[in-house]
C-alpha positions, -999 to +999 in steps of 0.1 A: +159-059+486+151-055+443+117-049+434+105-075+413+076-061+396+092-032+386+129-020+371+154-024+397+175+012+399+206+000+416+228+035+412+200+050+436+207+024+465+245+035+474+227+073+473+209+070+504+241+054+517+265+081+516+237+105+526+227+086+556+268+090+564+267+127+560+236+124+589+263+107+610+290+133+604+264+164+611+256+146+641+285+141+652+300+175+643+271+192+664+281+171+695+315+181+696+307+219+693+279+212+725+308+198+741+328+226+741+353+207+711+367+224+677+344+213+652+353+180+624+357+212+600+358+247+605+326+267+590+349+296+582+365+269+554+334+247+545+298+243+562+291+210+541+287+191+573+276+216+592+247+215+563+241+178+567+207+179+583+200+188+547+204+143+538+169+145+552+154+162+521+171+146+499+157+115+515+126+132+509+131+139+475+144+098+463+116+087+486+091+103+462+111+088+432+113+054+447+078+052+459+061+065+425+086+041+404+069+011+428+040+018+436+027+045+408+010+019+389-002+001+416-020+035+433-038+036+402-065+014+415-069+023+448-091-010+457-091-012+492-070-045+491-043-025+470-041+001+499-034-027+525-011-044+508+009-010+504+005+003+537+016-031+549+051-033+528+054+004+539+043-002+579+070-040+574+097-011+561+098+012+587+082-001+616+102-035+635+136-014+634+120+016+644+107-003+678+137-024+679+158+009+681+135+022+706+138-005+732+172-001+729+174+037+738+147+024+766+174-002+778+200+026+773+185+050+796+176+019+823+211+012+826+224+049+825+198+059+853+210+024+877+250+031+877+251+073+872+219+086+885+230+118+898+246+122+860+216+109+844+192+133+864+212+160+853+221+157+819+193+132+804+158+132+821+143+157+802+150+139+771+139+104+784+103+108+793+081+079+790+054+100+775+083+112+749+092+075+748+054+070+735+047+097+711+079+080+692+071+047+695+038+054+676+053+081+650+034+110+669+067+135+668+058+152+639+023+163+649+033+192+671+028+167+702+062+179+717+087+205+697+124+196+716+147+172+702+143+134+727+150+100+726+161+090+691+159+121+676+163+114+638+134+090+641+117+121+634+121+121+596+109+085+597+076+094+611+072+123+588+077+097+558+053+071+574+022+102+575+037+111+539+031+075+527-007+075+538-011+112+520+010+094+490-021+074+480-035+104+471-011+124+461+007+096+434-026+093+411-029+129+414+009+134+402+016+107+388+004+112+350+034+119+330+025+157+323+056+177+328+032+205+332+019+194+364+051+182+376+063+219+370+035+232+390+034+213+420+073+212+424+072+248+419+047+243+445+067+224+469+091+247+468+078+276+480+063+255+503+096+250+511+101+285+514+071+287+538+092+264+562+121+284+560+104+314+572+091+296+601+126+294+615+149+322+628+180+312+607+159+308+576+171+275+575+151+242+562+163+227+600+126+225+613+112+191+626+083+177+649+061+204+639+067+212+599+083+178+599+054+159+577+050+193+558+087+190+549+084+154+544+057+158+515+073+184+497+101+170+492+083+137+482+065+159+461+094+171+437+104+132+442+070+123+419+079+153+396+117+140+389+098+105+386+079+117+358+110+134+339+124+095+342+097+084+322+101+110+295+139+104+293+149+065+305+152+049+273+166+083+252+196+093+245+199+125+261+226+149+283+211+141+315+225+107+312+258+120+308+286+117+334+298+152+331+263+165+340+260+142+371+295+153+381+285+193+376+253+186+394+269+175+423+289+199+425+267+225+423+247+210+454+280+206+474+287+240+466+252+253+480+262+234+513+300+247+511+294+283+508+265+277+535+238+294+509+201+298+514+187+258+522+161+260+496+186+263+465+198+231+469+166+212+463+167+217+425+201+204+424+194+173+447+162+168+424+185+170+393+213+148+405+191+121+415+176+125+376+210+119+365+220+091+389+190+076+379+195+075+343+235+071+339+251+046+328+289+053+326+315+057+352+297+074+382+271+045+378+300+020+385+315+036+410+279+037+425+276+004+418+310-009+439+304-032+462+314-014+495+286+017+481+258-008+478+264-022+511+262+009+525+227+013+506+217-017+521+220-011+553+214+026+553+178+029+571+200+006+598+225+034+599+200+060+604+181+047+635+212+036+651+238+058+647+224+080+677+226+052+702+264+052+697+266+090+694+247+091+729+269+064+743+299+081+731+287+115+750+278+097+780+314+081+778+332+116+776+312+132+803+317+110+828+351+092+823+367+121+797+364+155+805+358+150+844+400+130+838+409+154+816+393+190+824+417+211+808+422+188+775+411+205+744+410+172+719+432+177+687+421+165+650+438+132+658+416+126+684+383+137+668+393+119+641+398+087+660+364+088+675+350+091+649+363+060+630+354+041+655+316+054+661+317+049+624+331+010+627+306+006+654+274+022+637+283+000+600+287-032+622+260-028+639+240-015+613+247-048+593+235-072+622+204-051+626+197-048+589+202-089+582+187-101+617+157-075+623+151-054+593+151-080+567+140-108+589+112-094+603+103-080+571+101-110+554+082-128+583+053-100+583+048-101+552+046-145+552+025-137+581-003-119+561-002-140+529-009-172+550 
């Protein structure tokens, strides 16, 4: 849905699309190495997939943007009827899809436990607890509560952002001032913190959750305020960063970090830059953004997110105990992972759409009516 008190950025809509895809692909990619099945693409000629769970930071980092270009002025004055109303839109946002998607991984695991039990013992109790089932209902994974990946796992970075939004009314004023000085300093700040994460992990990877998850969250929203500011500076000059060649280099550069399977942290500057760029051009990448099919998939992104594991876990369930039980000696070929995977894909954009239309946006609106009257 367009803002309406502030300028409507449509190029960044279709952004969060195509990175909530990438998600999918990782996802899937991971499952079919677990399974014991080639990978989508083989890491000795390109780890961009393999990279994916780097989407989430960039996430991260347009949240920040998004957020400040909303709510910046807003934060300003932090009246205590201001900081409803935002933690309201922001609670409306995230929260009836999130429990929606929840009590369908609850019905999931009802039916999975009734018609395989001796299957579902085996392969999916530990990661369907009711406790587990509670401490994501109520956004609790990222405290350090539990540290193993259950239930809907991505939900994960959806907590993170709701504990980031709470420290954001803080953190905007403080950032939010236009001084390209303090937006040097605290995204130089972020990332080392960044760093910090990185450290925490044997692979020196940014792939930490549940625990660092919030931490990760805020530094990436952190950078998001900083690009914010350089919009300000730049949106109504005439200037390279508006140019298509530099959004098309930039890209580049941050597929090339995932490619050649680099050190996580160097593609934060280049996911900050890009989204500069995206932000503030107006030539061909912004009407290719801009396509129909792109801004659809914008739309119904946060849709794509939560679900997309449902099918992915449906799809696993399917191959363990129909596929590989018939067909033990079958090593699938590129056809076939290709072919499950357009139609997990045809399944997760459908059903995306229906969620997004008939739970997202109508229980959004209806919230929201709720508290005016």
């Amino acid at each position: 849905m367009k803002p309406t008190s502030v300028n409507y950025i449509p190029s960044l809509t279709p952004l969060r699309g195509l990175a909530a895809i990438l998600v999918v692909l990782f996802h899937y990619d991971i499952w079919l190495m677990l399974r014991g099945f080639p990978r989508l693409i083989n890491t000795n000629y390109s780890s961009i997939i393999t990279n994916g769970y780097l989407s989430v930071d960039f996430f991260f980092i347009l949240s920040g943007f998004v957020i400040c270009h909303v709510y910046g002025k807003k934060l300003e004055n932090r009246t205590r009827a201001v900081i409803k109303k935002y933690l309201w839109a922001r609670f409306t946002r995230l929260y009836p899809l999130h429990v929606f998607i929840m009590l369908l991984f609850l019905l999931q695991t009802i039916v999975l436990f009734e018609l395989f039990p001796e299957y579902a013992l085996k392969k999916w109790e530990w990661s369907r607890t009711m406790p587990d089932f509670f401490i994501h209902l109520f956004f609790l994974q990222t405290t350090g509560i539990i540290n193993s990946p259950v239930w809907n796992v991505g939900a994960w970075s959806i907590a993170a952002e709701w504990w980031t939004y709470i420290f954001a009314i803080g953190l905007i004023p403080l950032l939010n001032k236009g001084k390209i000085l303090i937006s040097i300093i605290s995204s130089i700040l972020a990332l080392l913190g960044f760093v910090f994460i990185t450290s925490q992990n044997p692979h020196l990877t940014l792939d930490e959750f549940y625990g660092l998850g919030t931490l990760r969250c805020v530094f990436g929203f952190t950078i998001g305020i900083g690009v914010y500011q350089a919009y300000l500076i730049l949106v109504n000059k005439k200037t390279i960063w508006s140019k298509d060649w530099l959004f098309l280099v930039t890209l580049l550069c941050a597929l090339s970090v995932l490619h050649f399977n680099m050190y996580d942290v160097i593609v934060i500057p280049f996911f900050a830059v890009f989204i500069l760029c995206a932000s503030l051009n107006k030539g061909l990448p912004a009407k290719l953004l801009n396509s129909k099919p792109l801004l659809f998939l914008g739309n119904i992104s946060y849709s794509v997110y939560l679900i997309h594991l449902w099918w992915i876990y449906l799809w696993l369930m399917w191959l363990d105990i129909y596929f590989i039980p018939t067909n033990p000696d079958v090593i699938p070929g590129l056809s076939h992972r290709i072919l499950w995977l357009s139609i997990l894909l045809a399944l997760i954009i459908g059903s995306s759409y229906l969620t997004y239309k008939y739970v997202e946006i109508s229980a959004q609106k209806k919230l929201r009516k709720w508290r005016k009257s």
